[in-house]
C-alpha positions as CSV (number, residue, x, y, z in Angstrom):
1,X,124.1,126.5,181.4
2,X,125.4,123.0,182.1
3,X,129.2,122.4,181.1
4,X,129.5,119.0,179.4
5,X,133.2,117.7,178.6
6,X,132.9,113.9,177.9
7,X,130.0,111.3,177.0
8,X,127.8,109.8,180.0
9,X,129.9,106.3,180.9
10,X,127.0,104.3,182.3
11,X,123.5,106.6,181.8
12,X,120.3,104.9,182.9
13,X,118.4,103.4,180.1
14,X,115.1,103.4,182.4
15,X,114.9,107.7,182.6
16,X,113.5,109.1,179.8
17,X,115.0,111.0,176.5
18,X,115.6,114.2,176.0
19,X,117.0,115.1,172.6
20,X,119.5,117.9,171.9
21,X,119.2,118.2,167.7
22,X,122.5,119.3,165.7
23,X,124.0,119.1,162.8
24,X,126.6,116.7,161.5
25,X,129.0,119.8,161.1
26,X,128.4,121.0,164.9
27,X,128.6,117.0,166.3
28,X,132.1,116.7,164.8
29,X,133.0,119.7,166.9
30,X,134.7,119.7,170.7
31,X,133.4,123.6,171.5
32,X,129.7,124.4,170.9
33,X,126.6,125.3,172.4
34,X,123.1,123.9,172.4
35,X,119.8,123.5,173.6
36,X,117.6,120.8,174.8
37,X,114.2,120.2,173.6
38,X,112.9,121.0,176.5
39,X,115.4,124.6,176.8
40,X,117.8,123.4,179.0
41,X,121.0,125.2,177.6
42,X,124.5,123.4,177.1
43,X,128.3,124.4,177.1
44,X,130.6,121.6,175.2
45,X,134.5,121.6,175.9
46,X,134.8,118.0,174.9
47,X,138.1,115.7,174.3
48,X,136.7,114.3,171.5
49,X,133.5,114.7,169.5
50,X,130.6,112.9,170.6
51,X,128.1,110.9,168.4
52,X,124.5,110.7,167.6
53,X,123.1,109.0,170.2
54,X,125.7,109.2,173.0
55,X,124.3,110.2,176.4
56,X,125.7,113.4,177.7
57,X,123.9,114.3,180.9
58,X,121.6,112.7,183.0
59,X,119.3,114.3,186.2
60,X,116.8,112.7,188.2
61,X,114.4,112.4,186.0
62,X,115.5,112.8,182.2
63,X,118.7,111.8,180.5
64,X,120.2,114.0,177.5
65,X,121.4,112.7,174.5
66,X,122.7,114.0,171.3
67,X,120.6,113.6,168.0
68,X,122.0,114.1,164.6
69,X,119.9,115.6,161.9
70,X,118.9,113.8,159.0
71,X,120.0,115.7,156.0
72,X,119.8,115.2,152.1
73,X,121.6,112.5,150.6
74,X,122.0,109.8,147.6
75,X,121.1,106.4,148.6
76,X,122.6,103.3,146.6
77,X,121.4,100.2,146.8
78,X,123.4,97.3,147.7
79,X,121.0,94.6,146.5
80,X,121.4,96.5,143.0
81,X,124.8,97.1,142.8
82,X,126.6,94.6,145.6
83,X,129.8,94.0,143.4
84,X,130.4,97.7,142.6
85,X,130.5,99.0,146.2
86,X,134.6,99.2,146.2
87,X,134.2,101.3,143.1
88,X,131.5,103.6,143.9
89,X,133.4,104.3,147.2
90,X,136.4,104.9,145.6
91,X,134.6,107.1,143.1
92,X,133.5,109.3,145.6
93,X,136.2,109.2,147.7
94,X,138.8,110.4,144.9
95,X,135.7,113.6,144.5
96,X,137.1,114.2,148.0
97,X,134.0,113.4,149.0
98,X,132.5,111.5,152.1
99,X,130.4,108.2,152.6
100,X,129.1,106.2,154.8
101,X,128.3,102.3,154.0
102,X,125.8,100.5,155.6
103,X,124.2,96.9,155.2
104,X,121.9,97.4,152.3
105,X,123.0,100.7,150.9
106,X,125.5,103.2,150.4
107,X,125.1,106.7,151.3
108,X,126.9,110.2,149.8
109,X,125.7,113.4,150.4
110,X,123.3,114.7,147.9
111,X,125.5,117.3,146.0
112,X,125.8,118.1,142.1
113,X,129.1,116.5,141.9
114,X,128.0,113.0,143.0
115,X,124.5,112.8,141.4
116,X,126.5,113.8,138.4
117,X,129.6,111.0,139.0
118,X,126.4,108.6,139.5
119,X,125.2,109.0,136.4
120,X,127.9,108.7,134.4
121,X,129.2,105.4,135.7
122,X,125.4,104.7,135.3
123,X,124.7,103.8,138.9
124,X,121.1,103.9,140.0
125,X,120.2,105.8,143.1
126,X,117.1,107.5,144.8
127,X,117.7,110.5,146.3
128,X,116.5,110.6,150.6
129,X,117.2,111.9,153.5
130,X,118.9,110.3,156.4
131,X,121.4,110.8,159.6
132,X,124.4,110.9,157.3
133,X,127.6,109.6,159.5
134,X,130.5,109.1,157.1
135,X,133.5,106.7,157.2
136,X,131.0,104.7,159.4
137,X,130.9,101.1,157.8
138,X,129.6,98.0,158.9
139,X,132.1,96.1,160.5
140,X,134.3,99.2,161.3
141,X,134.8,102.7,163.5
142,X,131.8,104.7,164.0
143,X,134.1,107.5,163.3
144,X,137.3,108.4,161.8
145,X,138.9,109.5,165.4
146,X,138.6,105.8,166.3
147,X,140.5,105.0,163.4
148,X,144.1,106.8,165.2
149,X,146.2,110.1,163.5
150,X,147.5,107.2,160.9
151,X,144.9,107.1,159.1
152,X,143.8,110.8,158.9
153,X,144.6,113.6,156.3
C-alpha cells in the first residue's frame, strides 16, 4: 500500500488516468483508505482534504487521481429562477443544509426536507444526479478550507 499525504504539485498531464472513486463524505476526510481502479491500494494521512480531480500519485506510466461520486440531488435552474438564487440559498442554508452553485443551476442534495422547502416556496426543480461539491460557487473557493477558520462553524 502506497502512503499519500498531500496532492501531486506538478503531475504529468501526458500519462494516463487512473481513477480512485469515493464518496463526498470520505474526500472531505484526511485518514482513509482506497483502491485504484486498477487495485492498486492507498493509505491517506493528508494535511488537508483533497478534491475531485486532484492528482495524488503518479508512476511511470499512469497517474492517480481522485474521483468523486455523483450522487442524488435537486437541480434548480438558474435561467428559471436567476433573481431568487440569494433566497433559495439562504433557504437551504438556514435547513442547515449544504449547496453548491454553479453557472446555470443550483444544486442541494436530494433529501425530504429540501424537495419539501422547494415546494412550498414553489420553486421548480428536476431531481438528478451529479458530483455534489458544496459551498463551491462560481467565482469563489472550491472548498470551505480555502475559505480560513473565520468563516467556519
Amino acid at each position: 500500500m502506497h502512503l499519500v499525504s498531500a496532492p501531486l504539485t506538478a503531475p504529468d498531464a501526458a500519462l494516463p488516468e487512473i481513477a480512485l472513486r469515493v464518496e463526498r463524505q470520505t474526500l472531505a476526510k484526511r485518514l482513509w483508505r482506497g483502491v485504484a481502479e486498477d487495485g492498486t491500494e492507498f493509505g491517506f494521512e493528508l494535511t488537508a482534504p483533497l478534491l475531485d480531480g486532484s492528482a495524488f500519485w503518479q508512476t511511470g506510466a499512469a497517474r492517480y487521481l481522485v474521483r468523486q461520486h455523483s450522487e442524488p440531488v435537486v437541480e434548480i435552474s438558474l435561467a428559471i429562477t436567476p433573481s431568487a438564487a440569494a433566497g433559495i440559498g439562504w433557504a437551504v442554508g438556514n435547513l442547515h443544509l449544504e449547496l453548491a452553485a454553479e453557472a446555470t443551476r443550483l444544486l442541494a442534495p436530494d433529501e425530504p426536507a429540501v424537495r419539501q422547502l422547494l415546494d412550498r416556496l414553489k420553486v421548480p426543480f428536476q431531481p438528478t444526479r451529479a458530483v455534489f461539491r458544496p459551498g463551491r460557487f462560481v467565482r469563489g473557493p472550491q472548498s470551505a478550507h480555502e475559505l480560513g477558520p473565520s468563516h467556519q462553524h
